[in-house]
Every structure is written in C-alpha cells, then in structure tokens.
C-alpha positions in Angstrom: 0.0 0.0 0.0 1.5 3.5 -0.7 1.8 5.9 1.7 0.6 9.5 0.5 1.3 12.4 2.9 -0.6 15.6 2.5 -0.9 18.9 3.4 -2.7 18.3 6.8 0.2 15.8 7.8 2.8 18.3 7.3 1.1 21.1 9.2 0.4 18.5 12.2 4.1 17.8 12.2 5.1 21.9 12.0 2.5 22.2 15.3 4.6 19.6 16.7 8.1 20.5 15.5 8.1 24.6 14.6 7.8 27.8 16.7 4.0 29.4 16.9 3.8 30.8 13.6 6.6 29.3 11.5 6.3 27.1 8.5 8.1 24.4 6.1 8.8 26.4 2.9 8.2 24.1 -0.3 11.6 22.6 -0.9 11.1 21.4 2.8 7.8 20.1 2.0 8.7 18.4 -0.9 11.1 16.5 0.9 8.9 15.1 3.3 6.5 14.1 1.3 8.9 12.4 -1.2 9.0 8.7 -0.2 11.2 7.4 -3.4 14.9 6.3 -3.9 16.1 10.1 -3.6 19.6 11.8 -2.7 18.4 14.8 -0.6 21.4 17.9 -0.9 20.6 20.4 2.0 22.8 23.5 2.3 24.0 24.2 5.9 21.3 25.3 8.3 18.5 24.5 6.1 16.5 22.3 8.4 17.2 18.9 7.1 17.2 17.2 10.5 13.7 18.6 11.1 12.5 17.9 7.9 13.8 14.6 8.1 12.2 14.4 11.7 8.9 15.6 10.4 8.9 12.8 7.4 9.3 10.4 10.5 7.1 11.3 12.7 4.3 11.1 10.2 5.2 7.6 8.6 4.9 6.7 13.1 0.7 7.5 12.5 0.6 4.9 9.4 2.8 2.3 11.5 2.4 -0.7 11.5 3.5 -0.7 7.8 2.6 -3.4 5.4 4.0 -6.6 6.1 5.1 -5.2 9.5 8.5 -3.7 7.8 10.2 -0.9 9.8 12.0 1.9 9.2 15.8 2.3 9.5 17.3 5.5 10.3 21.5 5.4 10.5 23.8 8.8 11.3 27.4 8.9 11.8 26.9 9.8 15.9 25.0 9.2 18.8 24.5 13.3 19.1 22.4 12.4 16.2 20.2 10.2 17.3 20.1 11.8 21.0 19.1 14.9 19.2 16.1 12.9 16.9 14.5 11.6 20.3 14.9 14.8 22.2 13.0 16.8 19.5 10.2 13.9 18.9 9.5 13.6 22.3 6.5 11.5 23.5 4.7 11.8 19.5 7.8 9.4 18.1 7.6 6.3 20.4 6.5 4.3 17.8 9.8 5.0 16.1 12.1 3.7 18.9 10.2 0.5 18.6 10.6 -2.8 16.7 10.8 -3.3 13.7 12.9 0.1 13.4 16.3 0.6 14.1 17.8 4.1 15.3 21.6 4.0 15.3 25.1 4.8 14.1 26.0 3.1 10.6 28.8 1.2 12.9 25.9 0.1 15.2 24.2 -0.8 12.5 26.8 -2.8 10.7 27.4 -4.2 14.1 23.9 -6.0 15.3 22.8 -7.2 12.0 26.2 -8.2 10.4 29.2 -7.8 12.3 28.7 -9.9 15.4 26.2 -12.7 13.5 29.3 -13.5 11.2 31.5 -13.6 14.7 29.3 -15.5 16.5 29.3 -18.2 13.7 33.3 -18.0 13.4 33.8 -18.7 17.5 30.3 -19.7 18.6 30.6 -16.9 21.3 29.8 -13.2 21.0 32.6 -10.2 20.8 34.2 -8.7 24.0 34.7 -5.1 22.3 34.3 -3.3 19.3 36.4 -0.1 19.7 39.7 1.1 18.6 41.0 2.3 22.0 40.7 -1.3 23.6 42.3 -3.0 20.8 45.6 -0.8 20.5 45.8 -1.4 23.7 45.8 -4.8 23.2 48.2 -4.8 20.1 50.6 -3.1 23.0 50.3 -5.4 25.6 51.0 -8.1 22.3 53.9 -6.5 21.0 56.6 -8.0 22.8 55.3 -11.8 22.2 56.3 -11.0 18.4 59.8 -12.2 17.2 60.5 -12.9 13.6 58.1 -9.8 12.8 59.0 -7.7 15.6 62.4 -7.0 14.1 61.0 -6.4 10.8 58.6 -3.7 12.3 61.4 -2.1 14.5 63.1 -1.0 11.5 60.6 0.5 10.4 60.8 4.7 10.3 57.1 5.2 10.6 57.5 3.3 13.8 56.7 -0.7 14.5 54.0 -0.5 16.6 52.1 2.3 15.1 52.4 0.1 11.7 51.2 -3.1 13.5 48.0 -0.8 14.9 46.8 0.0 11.7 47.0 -3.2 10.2 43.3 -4.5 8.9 41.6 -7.4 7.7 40.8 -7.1 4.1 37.6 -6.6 3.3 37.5 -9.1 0.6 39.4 -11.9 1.3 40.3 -11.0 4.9 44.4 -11.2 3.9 46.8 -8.7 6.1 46.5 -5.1 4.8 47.7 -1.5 5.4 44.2 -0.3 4.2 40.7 -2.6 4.8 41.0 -2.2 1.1 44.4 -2.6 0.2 47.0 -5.3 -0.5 49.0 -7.4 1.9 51.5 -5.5 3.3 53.9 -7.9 2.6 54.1 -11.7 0.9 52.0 -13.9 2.5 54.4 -16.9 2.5 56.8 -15.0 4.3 57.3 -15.6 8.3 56.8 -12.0 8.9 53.2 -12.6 7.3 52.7 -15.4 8.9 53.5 -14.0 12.5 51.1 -11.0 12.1 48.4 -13.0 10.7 48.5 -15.3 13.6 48.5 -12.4 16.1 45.7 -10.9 14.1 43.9 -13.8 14.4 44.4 -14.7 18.3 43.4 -11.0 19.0 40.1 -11.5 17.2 39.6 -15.2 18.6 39.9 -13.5 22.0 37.1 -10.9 21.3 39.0 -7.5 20.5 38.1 -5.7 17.5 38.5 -2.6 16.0 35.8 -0.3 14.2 37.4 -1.7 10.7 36.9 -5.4 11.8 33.4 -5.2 12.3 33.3 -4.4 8.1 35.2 -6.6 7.2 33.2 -9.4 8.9 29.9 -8.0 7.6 31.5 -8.3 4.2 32.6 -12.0 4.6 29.2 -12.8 6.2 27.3 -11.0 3.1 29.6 -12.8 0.8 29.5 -16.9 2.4 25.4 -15.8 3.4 23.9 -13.5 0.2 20.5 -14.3 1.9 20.7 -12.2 4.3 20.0 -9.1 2.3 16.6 -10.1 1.7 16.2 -10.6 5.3 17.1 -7.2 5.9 15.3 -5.7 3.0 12.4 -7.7 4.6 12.7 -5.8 7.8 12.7 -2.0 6.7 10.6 -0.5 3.7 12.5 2.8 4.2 15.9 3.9 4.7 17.1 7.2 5.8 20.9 7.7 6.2 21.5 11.3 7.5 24.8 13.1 6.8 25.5 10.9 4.0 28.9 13.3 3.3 30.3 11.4 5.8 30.0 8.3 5.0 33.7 5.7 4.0 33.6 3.9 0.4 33.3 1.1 2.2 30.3 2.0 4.5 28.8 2.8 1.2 29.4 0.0 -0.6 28.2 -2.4 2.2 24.9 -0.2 2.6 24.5 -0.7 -1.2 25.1 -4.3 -0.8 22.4 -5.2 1.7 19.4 -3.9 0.5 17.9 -4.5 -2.2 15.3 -2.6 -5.0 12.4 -3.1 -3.1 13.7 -0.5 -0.1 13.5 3.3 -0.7 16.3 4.5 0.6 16.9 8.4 0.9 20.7 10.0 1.5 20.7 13.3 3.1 23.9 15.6 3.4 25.9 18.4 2.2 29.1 17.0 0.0 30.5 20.6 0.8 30.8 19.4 4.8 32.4 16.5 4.2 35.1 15.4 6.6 37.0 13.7 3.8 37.9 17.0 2.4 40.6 17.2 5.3 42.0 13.9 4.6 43.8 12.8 1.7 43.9 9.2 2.3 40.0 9.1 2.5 37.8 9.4 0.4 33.9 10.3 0.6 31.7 7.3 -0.5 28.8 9.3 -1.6 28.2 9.7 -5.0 25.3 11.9 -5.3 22.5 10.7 -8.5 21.7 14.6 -9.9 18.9 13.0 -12.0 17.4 11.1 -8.8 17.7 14.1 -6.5 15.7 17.1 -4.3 17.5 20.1 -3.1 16.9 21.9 0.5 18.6 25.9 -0.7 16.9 27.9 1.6 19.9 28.7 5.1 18.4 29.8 8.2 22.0 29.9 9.2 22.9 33.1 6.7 22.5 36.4 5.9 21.7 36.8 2.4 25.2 38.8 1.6 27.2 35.8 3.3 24.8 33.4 1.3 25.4 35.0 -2.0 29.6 34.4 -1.0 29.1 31.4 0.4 27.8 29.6 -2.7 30.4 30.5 -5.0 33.4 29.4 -2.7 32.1 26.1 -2.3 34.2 23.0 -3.5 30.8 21.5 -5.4 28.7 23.9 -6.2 25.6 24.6 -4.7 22.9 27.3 -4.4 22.3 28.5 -1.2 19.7 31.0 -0.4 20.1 33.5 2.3 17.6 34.3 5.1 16.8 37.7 3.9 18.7 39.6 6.6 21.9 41.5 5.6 23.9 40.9 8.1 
C-alpha cells in the first residue's frame, strides 16, 4: 500500500516541531512528502534534521506498515540520534520500537552483520568493538612478536604504530595496510605469517576494532547473500543522514544489503564533508543529480554571506540566504 502524505500531515508535524507561527517552505515540503529512492542535498542550516524528523514522525501514524517492515534511520553519531529523540518527544515512540532501528552506521553494521558472522566463526559473542581497547591490546601483544618484531622495528614510521593499523581485508580477509588494500607484505613469508596469527588470536579472544566489524559484515554478506533479503524484509524505508560522511566502504556495504524493493533516501551536504581534510579518505557518496531534491533555503545566513558562500564552495551549490543583511 503506498503511503501518501498531504498537506494536513505536514502542518500537524510543523504544530509539533516549529515555533507558533513558523512554516516548512516548499523545498522542505517536498522532501517530506517524497517517499522514493532520492539523494536529498541540504545546504548548511536548512533544516534537514527537522525535515527529516517531520517525514518520521508522520510515517509513526501509518505504523504498523505493510507486512510489519520498519524503518531504519542510521547517522554517523549518537548526538544524532540523541538529538532525533529529544525533538520527537513522546509523539515518536513508535519510532524507537521494533521493527525500526535508530543507530550509528557502525551500530548498524554491528547487530545485524558484524557480530552474526563472529558468533558463527567462534560460537561466542565479541568482548569489544572499539579502537582504543584493541591498540591497547596490540601493545600489551607487542613483545610476544619475534621474527616480525624486528621487521617492524626498522621501520621509520614506527613498529608498533604500523602493526595498529593493520586490517583485515575486506575481501578476502588477507593482512592489509588499508581494509581495502593489498597485503602488506608476501604472504608466504614468516613475517606474514607471525602477524596474521597475532591478528587472528586477537580477534579469537574478542578485540576488534571499528574496521573489523566491516570486514566481517562483508565475509558474512559474501558466504550468506540471503541475508540481504532478510534485511530488505525488515525496513521498507531507509534514511541515512549526513551521507557526506560516509567511507567507500560504509557505502558500498549499505548498497550491498538492501535491495530494489527498499527506498532508501541520503541526506547531506558533500561541501561538509570530513573527507575533504583527509587525503587518504575518500567520501563514499556519489550523489544521483537526476534522482535528486535540493533543501537551498539557510536559516543559518545572511543573504550577503549566502550569496559568498555559494560561489566558494568545493561543489557547487545554491544557497539562499535568510533575507537579513547581516
């Protein structure tokens, strides 16, 4: 059954979400009422979030949705979400509520991919997913290494540094400098060898980092396909906010699990993107400009900033000022 919201739905959610007397302009509107495949572009302080919020907070009246599916809403931090349930309040807890999922992407990735493909490696669940207890770990490991140890130690980025940032690959789970990359060195050498079985201990015992939680959702997509019709099966909409932020490889695992039959909308602004401060990253968001809406309106400038603004940007973008001049 399709879902239609009108005009009476959108000013229910402005009583709701807007100051007495304020409105959604039309480019707003449009995006909450557009529930297709789109890539939403919002200029800074347009009002994504609430629009966003709004669009969510009317598909919580038509809830359940057919065939009980849910709706999935992933950010890059828990300020996010915090900020999505503060603003809802009481009229959104339907949303919080299975079969919807609020979370980070890494949480995401986590519960639904991550820890299923550990749990069938080892039969037992993860200690810790998180950077700062495995380096310490790799430390505390450091010394048991011998035949590789002296090979790092002569290193001039510095051993242990090099041995932290060693991943898993993300497609055939070799020893890489990149989750991406190559093996850092050939695998039938003892050097290899000694890393990988480190590498290998340390997961056995429960310690990953961010980057091996992807690269276990990518071997447990790969040895069980099925489950992206499971999770398609689950949520009938798909809203990934701040989209600019996302990795290639958070984007290509998000492509990978759902299929046709899940609208899925990306929200950002590719001119906030953190990967413009990085040279080794790259932003995974390639943005469809025929399969697109645009949010130009700023609350957050002046019209003479606006009119600035716009033409120093890295991709261009219109922005339109709030009407004050300074």
């Amino acid at each position: 059954m399709r879902i239609l919201i009108t005009n009476d739905d959108i000013s229910w959610a402005e009583h709701i979400l807007l100051p007495l007397g304020k409105y959604f302009n039309e480019e707003q509107k449009a995006v909450i009422r557009c529930l297709e495949t789109k890539d939403i572009l919002a200029c800074p302080g347009s009002g994504k979030t609430t629009a966003l919020l709004a669009k969510l907070l009317i598909l919580s009246r038509q809830m359940p949705l057919e065939n009980n599916r849910g709706i999935c809403v992933l950010t890059h931090t828990n300020v996010a979400i915090d900020e999505i349930r503060k603003k809802a309040g009481v009229s959104a807890s339907k949303l919080f509520s299975y079969p919807n999922h609020f979370g980070t992407i890494q949480s995401f990735v986590d519960k639904f991919l991550a820890i299923p493909s550990y749990i069938l490696r080892f039969e037992k669940r993860p200690m810790y997913i998180d950077n700062e207890v495995f380096n310490s770990v790799i430390e505390r490991s450091y010394n048991t290494l011998h035949t590789a140890r002296a090979w790092l130690d002569r290193r001039r980025d510095g051993g242990l540094e090099y041995l932290k940032s060693l991943r898993f690959n993300k497609d055939n789970f070799c020893i890489s400098p990149k989750i991406d990359g190559q093996a850092f060195i050939g695998t039938n050498t003892p050097t290899y060898g000694e890393i990988n079985r480190l590498k290998l201990r340390i997961l056995d015992w429960g310690y990953l980092c961010y980057e091996d939680a992807y690269s276990l959702a990518f071997e447990y997509h790969r040895e069980h396909p099925g489950i992206r019709e499971l999770i398609s099966k689950r949520f009938a909409y798909v809203f990934i906010d701040e989209m600019q932020d996302s990795s290639t490889t958070q984007s290509e695992l998000l492509n990978n699990i759902f299929n046709e039959s899940v609208v899925i909308q990306k929200i950002g602004d590719l001119n906030q993107s953190i990967f413009d401060y990085d040279a080794d990253l790259e932003c995974g968001w390639t943005v469809n400009n025929d399969c697109s809406l645009c949010i130009t309106g700023s609350k957050r400038f002046p019209s003479s900033i606006a009119s600035k603004v716009e033409n120093l940007c890295v991709c261009r973008q219109t922005i339109a000022g709030n009407g004050r001049q300074k």
